[in-house]
Every structure is written in C-alpha cells, then in structure tokens.
N, CA, C and O atoms as a GROMACS GRO file, in nm:
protein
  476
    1UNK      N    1  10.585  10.171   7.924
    1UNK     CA    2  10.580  10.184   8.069
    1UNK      C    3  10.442  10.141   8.116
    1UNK      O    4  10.336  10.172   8.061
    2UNK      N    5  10.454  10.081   8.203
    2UNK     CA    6  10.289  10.022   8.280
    2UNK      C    7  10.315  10.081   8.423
    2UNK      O    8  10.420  10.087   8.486
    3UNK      N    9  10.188  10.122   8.456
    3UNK     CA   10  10.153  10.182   8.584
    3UNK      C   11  10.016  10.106   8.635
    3UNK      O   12   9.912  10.095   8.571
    4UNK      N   13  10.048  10.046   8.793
    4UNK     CA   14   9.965   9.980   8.848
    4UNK      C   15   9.923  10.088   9.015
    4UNK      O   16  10.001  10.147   9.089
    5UNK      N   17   9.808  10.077   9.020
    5UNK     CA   18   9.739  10.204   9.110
    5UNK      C   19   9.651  10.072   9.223
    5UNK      O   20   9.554  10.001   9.196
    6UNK      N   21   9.710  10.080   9.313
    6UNK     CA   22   9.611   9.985   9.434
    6UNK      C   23   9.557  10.118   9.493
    6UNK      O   24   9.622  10.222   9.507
    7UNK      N   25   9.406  10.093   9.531
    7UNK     CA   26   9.328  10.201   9.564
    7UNK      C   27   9.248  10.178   9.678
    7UNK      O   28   9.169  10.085   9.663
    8UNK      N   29   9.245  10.235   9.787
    8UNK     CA   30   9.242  10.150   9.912
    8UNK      C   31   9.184  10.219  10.043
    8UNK      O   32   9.246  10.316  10.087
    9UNK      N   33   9.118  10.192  10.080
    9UNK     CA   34   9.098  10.279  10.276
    9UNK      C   35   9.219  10.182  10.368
    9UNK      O   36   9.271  10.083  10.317
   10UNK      N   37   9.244  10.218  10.476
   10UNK     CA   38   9.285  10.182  10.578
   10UNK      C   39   9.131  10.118  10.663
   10UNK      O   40   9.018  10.166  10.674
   11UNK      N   41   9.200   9.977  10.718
   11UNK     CA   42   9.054   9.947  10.818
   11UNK      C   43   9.067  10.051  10.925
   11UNK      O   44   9.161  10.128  10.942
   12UNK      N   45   8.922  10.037  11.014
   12UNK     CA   46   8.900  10.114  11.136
   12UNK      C   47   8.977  10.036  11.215
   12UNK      O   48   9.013   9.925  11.174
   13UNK      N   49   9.008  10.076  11.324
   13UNK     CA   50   9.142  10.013  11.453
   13UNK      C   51   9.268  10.016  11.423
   13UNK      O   52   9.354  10.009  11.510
   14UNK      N   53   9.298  10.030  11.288
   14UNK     CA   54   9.451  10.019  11.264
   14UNK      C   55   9.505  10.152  11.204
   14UNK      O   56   9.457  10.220  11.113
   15UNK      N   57   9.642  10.176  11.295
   15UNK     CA   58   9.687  10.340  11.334
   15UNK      C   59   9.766  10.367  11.191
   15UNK      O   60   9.861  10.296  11.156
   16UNK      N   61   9.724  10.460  11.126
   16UNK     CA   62   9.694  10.483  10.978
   16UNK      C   63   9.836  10.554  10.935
   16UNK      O   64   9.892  10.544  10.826
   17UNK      N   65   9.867  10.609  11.020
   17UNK     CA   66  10.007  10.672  10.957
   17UNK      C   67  10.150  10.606  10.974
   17UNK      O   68  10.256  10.647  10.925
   18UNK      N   69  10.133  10.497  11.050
   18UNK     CA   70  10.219  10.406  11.091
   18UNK      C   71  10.185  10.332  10.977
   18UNK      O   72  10.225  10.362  10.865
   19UNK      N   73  10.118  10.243  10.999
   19UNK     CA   74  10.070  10.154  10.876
   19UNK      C   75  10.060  10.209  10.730
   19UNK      O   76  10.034  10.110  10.661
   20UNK      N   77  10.066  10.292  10.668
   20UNK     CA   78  10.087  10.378  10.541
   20UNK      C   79  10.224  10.388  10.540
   20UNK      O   80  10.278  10.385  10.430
   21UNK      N   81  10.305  10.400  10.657
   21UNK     CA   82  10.448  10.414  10.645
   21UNK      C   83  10.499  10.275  10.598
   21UNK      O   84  10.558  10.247  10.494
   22UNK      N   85  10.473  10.219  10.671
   22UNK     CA   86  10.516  10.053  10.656
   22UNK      C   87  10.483   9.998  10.533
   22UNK      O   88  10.577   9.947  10.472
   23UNK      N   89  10.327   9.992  10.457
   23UNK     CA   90  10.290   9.966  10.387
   23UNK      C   91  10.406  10.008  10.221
   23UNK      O   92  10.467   9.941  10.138
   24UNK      N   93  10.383  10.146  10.246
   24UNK     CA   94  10.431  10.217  10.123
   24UNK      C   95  10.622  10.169  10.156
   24UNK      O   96  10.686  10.160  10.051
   25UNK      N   97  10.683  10.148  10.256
   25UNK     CA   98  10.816  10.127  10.215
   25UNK      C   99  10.847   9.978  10.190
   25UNK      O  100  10.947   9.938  10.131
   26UNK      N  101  10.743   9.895  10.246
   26UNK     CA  102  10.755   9.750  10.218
   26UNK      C  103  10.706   9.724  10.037
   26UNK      O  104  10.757   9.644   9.959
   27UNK      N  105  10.637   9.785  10.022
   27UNK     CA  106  10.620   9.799   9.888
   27UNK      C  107  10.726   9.861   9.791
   27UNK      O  108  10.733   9.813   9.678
   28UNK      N  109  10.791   9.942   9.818
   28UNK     CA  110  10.864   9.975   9.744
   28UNK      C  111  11.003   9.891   9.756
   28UNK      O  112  11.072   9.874   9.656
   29UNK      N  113  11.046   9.830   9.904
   29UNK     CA  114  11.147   9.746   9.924
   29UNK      C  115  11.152   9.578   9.854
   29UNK      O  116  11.247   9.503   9.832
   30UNK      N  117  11.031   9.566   9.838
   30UNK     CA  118  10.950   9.424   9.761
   30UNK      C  119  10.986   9.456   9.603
   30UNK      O  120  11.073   9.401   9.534
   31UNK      N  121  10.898   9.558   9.567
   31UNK     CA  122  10.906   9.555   9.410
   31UNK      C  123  10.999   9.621   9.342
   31UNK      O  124  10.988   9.604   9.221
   32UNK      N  125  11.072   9.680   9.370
   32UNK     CA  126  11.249   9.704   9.306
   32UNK      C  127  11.259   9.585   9.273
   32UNK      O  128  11.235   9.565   9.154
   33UNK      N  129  11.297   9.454   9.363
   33UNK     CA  130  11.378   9.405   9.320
   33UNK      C  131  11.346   9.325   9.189
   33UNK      O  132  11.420   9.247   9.129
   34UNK      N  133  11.189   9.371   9.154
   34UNK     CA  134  11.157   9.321   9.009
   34UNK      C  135  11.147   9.388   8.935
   34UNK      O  136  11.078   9.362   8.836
   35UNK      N  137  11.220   9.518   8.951
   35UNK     CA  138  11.216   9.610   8.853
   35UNK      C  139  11.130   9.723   8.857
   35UNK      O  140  11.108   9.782   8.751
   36UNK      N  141  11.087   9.755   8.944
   36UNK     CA  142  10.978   9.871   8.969
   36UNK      C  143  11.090  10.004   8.992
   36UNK      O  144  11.188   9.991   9.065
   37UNK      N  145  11.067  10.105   8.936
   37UNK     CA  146  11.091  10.208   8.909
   37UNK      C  147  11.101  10.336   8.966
   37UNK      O  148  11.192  10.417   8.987
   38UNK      N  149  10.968  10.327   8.986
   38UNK     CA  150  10.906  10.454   9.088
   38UNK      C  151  10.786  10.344   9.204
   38UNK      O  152  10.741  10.229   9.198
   39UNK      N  153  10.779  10.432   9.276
   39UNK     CA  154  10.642  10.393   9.366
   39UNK      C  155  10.577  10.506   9.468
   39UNK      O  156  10.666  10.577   9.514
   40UNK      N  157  10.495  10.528   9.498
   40UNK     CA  158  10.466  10.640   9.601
   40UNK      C  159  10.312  10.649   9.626
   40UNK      O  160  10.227  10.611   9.546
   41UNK      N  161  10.293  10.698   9.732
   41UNK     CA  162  10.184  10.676   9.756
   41UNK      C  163  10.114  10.846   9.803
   41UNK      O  164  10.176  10.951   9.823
   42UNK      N  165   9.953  10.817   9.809
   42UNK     CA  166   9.898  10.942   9.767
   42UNK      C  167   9.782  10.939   9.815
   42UNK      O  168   9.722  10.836   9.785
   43UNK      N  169   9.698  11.042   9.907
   43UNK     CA  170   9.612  11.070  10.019
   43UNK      C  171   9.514  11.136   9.922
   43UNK      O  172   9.550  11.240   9.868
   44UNK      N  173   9.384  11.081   9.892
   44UNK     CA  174   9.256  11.146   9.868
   44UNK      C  175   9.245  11.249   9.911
   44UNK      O  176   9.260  11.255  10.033
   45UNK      N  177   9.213  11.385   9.833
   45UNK     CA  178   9.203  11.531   9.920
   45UNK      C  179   9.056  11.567   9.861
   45UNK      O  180   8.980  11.595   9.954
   46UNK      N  181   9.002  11.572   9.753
   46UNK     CA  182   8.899  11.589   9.719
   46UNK      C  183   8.894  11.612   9.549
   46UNK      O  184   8.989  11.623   9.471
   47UNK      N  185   8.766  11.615   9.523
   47UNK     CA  186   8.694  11.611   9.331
   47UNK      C  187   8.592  11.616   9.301
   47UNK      O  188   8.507  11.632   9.388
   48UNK      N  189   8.555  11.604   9.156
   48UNK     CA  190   8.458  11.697   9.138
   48UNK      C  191   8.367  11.574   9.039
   48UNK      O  192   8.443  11.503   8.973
   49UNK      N  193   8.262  11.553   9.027
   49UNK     CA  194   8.219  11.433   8.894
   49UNK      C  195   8.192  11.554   8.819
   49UNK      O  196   8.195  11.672   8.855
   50UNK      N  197   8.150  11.475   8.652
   50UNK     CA  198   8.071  11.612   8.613
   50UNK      C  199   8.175  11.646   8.516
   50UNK      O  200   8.262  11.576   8.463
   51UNK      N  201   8.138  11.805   8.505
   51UNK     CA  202   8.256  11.881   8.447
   51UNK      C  203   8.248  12.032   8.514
   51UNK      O  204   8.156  12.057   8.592
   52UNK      N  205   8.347  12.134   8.481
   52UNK     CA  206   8.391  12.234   8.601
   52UNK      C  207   8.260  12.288   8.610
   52UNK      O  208   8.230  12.305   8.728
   53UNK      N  209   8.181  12.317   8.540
   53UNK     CA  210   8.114  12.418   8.498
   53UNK      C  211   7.978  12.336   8.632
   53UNK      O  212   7.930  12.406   8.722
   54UNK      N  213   7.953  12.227   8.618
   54UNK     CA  214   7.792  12.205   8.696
   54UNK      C  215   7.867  12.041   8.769
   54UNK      O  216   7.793  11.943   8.777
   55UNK      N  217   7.968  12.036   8.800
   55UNK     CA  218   8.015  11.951   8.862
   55UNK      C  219   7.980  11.946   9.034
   55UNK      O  220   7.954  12.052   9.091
   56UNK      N  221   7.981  11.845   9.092
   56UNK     CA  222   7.940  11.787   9.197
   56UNK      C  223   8.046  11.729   9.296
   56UNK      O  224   8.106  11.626   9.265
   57UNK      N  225   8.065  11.782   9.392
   57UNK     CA  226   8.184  11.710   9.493
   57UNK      C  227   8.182  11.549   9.521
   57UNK      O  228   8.082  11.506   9.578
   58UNK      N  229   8.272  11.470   9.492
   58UNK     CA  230   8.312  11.339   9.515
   58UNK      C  231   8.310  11.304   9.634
   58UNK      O  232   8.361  11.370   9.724
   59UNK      N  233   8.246  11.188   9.652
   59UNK     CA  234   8.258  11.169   9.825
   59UNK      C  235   8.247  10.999   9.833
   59UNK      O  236   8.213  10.904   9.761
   60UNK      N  237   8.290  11.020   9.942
   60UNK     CA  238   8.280  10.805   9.927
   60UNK      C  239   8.334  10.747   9.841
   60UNK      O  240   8.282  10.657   9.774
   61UNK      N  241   8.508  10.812   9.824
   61UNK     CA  242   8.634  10.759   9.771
   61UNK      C  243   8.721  10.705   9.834
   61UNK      O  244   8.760  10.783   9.922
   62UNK      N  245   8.797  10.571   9.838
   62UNK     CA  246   8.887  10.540   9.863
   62UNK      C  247   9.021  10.635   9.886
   62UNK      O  248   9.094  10.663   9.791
   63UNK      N  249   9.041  10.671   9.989
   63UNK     CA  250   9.144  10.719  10.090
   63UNK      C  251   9.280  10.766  10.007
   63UNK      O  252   9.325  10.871   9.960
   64UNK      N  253   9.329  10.590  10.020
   64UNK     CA  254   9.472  10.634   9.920
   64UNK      C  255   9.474  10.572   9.814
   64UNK      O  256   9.382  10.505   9.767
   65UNK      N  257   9.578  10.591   9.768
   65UNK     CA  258   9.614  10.551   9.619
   65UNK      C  259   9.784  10.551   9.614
   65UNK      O  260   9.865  10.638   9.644
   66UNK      N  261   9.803  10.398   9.557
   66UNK     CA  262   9.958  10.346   9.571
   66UNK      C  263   9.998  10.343   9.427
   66UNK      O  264   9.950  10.260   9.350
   67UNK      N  265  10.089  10.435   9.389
   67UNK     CA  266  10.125  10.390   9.253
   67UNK      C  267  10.250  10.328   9.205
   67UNK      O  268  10.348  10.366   9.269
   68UNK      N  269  10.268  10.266   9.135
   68UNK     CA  270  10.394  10.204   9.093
   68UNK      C  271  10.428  10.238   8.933
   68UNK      O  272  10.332  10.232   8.856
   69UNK      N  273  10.537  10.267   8.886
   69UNK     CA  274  10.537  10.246   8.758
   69UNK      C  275  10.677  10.171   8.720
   69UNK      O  276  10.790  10.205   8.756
   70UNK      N  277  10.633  10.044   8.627
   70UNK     CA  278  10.719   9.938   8.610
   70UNK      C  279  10.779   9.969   8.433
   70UNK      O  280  10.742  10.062   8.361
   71UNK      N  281  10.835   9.908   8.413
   71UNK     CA  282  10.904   9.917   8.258
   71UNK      C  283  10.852   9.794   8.167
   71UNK      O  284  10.884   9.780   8.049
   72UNK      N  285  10.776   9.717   8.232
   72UNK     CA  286  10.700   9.608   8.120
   72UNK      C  287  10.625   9.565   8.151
   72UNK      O  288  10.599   9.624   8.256
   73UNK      N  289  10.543   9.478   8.133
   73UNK     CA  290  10.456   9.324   8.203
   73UNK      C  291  10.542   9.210   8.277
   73UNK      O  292  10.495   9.147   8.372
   74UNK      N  293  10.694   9.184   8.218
   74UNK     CA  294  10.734   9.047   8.257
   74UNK      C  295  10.754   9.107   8.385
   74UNK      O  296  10.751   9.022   8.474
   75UNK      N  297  10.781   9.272   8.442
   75UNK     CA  298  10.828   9.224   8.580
   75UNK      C  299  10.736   9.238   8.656
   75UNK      O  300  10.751   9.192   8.769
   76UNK      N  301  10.570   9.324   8.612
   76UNK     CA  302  10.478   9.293   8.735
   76UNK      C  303  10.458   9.139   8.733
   76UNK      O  304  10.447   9.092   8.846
   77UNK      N  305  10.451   9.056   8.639
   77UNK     CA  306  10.412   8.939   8.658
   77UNK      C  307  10.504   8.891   8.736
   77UNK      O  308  10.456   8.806   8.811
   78UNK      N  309  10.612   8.908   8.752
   78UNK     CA  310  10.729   8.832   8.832
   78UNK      C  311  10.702   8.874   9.013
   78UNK      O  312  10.729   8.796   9.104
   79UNK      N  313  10.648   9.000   9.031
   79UNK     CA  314  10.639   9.087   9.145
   79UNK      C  315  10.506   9.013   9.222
   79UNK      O  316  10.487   8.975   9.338
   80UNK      N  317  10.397   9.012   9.060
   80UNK     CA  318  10.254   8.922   9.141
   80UNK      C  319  10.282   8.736   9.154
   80UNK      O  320  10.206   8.648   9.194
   81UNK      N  321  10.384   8.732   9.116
   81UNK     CA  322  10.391   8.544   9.156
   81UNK      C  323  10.468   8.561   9.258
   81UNK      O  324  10.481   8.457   9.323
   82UNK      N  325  10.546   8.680   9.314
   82UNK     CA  326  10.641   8.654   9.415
   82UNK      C  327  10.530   8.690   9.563
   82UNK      O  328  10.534   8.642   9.676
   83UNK      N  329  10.444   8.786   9.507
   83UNK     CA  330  10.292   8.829   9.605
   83UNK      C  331  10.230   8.673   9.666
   83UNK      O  332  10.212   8.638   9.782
   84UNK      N  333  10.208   8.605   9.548
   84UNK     CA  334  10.096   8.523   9.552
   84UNK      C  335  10.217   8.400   9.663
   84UNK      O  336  10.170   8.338   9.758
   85UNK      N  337  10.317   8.393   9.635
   85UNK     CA  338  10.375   8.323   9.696
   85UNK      C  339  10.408   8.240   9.873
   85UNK      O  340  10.348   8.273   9.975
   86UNK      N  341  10.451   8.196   9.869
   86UNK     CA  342  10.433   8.137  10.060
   86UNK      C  343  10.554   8.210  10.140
   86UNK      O  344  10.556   8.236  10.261
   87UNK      N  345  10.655   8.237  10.041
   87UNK     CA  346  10.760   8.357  10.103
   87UNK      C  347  10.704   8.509  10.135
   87UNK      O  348  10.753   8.590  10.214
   88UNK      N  349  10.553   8.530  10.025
   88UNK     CA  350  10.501   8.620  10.105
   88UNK      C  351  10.396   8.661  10.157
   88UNK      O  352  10.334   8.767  10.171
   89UNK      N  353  10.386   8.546  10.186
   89UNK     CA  354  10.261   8.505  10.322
   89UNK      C  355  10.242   8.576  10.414
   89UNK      O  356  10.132   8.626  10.438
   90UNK      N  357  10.366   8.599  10.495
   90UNK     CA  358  10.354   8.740  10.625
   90UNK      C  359  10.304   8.880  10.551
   90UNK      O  360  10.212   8.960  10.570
   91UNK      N  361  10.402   8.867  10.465
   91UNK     CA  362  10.336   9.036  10.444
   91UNK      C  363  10.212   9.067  10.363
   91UNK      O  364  10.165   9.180  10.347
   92UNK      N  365  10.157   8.936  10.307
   92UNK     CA  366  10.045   9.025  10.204
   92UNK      C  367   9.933   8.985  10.350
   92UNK      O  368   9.825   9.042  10.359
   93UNK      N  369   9.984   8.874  10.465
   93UNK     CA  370   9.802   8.896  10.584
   93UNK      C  371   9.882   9.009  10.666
   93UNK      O  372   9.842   8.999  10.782
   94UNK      N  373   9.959   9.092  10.660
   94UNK     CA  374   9.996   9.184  10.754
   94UNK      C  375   9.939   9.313  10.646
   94UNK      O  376   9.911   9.411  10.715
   95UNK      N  377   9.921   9.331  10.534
   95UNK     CA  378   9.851   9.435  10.469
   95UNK      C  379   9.748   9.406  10.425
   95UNK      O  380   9.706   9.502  10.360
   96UNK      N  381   9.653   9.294  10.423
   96UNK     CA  382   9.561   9.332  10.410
   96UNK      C  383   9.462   9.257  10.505
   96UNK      O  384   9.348   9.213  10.485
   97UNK      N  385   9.527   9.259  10.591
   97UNK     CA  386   9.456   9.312  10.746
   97UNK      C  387   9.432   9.448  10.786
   97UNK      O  388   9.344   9.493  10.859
   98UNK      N  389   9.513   9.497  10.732
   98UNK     CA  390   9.538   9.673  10.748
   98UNK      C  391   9.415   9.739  10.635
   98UNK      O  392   9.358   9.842  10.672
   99UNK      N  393   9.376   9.681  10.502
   99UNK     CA  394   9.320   9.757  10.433
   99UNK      C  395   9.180   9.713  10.381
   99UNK      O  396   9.187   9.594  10.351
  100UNK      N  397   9.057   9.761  10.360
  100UNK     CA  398   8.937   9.739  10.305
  100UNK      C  399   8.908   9.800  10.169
  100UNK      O  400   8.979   9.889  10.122
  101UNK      N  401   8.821   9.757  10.119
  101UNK     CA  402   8.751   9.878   9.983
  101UNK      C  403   8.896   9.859   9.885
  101UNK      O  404   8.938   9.966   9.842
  102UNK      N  405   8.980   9.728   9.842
  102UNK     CA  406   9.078   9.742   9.775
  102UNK      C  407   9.046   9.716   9.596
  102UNK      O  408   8.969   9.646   9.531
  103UNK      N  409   9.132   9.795   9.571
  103UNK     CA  410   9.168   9.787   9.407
  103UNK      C  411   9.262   9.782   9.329
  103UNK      O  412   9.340   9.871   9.361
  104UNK      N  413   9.306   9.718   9.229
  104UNK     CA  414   9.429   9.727   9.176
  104UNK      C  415   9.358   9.759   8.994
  104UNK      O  416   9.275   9.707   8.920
  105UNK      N  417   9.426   9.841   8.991
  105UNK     CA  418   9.405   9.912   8.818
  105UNK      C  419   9.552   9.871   8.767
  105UNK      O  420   9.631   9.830   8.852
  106UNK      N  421   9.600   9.883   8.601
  106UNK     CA  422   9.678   9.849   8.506
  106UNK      C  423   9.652   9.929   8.433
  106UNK      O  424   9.541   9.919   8.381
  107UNK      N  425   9.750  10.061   8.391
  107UNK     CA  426   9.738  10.150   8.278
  107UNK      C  427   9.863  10.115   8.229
  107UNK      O  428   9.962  10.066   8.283
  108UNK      N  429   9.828  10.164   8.069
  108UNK     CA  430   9.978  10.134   7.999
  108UNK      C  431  10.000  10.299   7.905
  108UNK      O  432   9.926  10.390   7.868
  109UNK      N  433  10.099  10.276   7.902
  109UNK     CA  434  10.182  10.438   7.867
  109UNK      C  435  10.081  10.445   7.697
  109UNK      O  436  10.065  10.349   7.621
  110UNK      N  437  10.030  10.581   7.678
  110UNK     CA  438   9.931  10.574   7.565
  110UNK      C  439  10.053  10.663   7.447
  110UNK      O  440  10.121  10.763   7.471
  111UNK      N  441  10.046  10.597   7.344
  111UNK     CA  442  10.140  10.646   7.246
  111UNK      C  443  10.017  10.691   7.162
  111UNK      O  444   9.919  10.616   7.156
  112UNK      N  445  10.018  10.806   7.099
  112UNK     CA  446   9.945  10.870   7.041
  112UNK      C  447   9.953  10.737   6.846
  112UNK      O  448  10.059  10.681   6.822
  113UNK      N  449   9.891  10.727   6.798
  113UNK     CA  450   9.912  10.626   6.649
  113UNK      C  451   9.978  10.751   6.541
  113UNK      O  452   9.936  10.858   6.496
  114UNK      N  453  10.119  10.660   6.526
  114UNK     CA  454  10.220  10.759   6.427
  114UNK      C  455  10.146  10.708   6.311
  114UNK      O  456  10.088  10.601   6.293
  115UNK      N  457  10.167  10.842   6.213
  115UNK     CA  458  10.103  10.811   6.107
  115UNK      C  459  10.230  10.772   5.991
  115UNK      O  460  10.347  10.812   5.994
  116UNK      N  461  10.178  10.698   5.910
  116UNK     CA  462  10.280  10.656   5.785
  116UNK      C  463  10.295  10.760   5.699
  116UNK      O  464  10.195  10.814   5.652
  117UNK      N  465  10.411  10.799   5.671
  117UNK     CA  466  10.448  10.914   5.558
  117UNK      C  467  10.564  10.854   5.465
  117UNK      O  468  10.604  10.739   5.447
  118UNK      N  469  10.594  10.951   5.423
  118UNK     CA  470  10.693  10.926   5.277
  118UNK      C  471  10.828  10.960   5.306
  118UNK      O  472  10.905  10.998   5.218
  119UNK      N  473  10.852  10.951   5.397
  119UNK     CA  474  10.999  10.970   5.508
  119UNK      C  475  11.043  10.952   5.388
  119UNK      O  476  11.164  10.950   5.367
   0.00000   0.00000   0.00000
C-alpha cells in the first residue's frame, strides 16, 4: 500500500471551507478512477517537537493535510500523468490558485523483515 500526503495552507482571499470542500471531493472524484482507495482530508490542530517530557509547541505548520492511500505505484503514476495532463488543466489552476506552502510526501506500507527459519 502507498500513501501520498499533499500538505498545504489555503491562500489569503480564498473562502477556505468552500474551497476544502471542493478541493477534497474533486480529489477524491479524480483519483478513484485510478484506483485510489481511501482519501480524506485533515485540519492542523496542534504538536509538540522534541519529546513529551521537554517538548516545545509546533507552530508555522501547514494547515491541512490530504491523504490518499493507493494499492501500488502503477496507479499514482497513472493519476500524476492524468494531473500533469491538458484534460486537467482547469482543475490543477483552479487548486492551486487556492493553495500556497505545498507538499506532496510518498510513504510506503513498512513490513517489518521476516526472518528465515526452518519452516
């Protein structure tokens, strides 16, 4: 399983809960059809650097956080050529007109290393 995390503010002028609505269902209406799985999106509330004990409040984080989790590589790659594409021209300058401070991360599902035995 691969999980891709766009990490993001909303610009200033543009009405944030409208546009998070739109954003997050156009995203999820886009990448189904390459196989995306889950998707949902998720509002910065607060954190800590550090560790519990002498840790320090987080500040001057990116807002939200969009996650997706796909079932391989072939279909984000299929999802980012259909992005990069001229069919989706409207929607990637209609979102990121909407967003600043962007990021896209790639985690992959961590399988702990099975060890060889005498099965």
């Amino acid at each position: 399983m691969l999980r891709t995390v766009h990490v993001f503010d909303v610009r200033p002028g543009t009405e944030e809960s409208s546009f998070i609505e739109w954003l997050d269902g156009m995203l999820w209406e886009h990448s189904r059809r390459f196989g995306c799985l889950e998707r949902k999106t998720w509002r910065f509330l607060d954190g800590i650097e550090g560790d519990y004990d002498s840790g320090k409040s987080v500040h001057n984080r990116p807002r939200y956080l969009n996650e997706a989790f796909w079932p391989d590589q072939q279909c984000v790659e299929q999802f980012r050529t259909w992005l990069r594409s001229p069919e989706a021209r409207d929607f990637r300058t209609k979102w990121f007109s909407g967003v600043r401070n962007h990021t896209v991360l790639r985690y992959l599902d961590y399988e702990a290393r099975r060890q060889l035995g005498d099965d």
